[in-house]
N, C-alpha and C positions, 0 to 999 in steps of 0.2 A: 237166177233161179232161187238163189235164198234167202231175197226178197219177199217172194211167191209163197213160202213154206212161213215166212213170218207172217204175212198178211193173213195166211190161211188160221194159223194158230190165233191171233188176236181177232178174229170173228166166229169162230169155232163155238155155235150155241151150247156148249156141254158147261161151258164156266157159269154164265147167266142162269142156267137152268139148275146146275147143282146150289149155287148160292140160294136163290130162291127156293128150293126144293129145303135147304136145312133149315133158310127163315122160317119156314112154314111149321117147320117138325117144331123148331126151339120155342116158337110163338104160342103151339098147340102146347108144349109141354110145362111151359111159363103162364099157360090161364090167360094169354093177352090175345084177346079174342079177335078184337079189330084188327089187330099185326095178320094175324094167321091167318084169317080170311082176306085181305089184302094182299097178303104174300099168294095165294092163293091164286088170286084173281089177277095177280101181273102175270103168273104161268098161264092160267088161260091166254090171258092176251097176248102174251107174246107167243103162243103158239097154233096161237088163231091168226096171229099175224104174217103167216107164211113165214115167219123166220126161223123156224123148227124144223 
C-alpha cells in the first residue's frame, strides 16, 4: 500500500506545474522573453496533454 501513495506522490502534476508556473513569473520578471514564453507554452502543453 506504500508503494501506491509513493507512486501516486511522484506523478502528482502539482510539482511540474508549480515549477513551470515560477519559470514563467522569474522569466517574465528577468525581461527573458523567450524563457517566459517557453515556459509558457510547455503549461499549455502539458495540460493540453490530458496530464492535468
Amino acid at each position: 500500500m506504500q508503494g501506491l501513495t509513493a507512486r501516486r506522490r511522484l506523478t502528482d502534476p502539482l510539482l511540474p506545474v508549480a515549477a513551470l508556473a515560477l519559470l514563467a513569473i522569474a522569466a517574465a520578471a528577468l525581461n527573458a522573453t523567450v524563457l517566459c514564453w517557453s515556459s509558457i507554452g510547455a503549461l499549455a502543453g502539458f495540460s493540453l496533454s490530458g496530464s492535468v
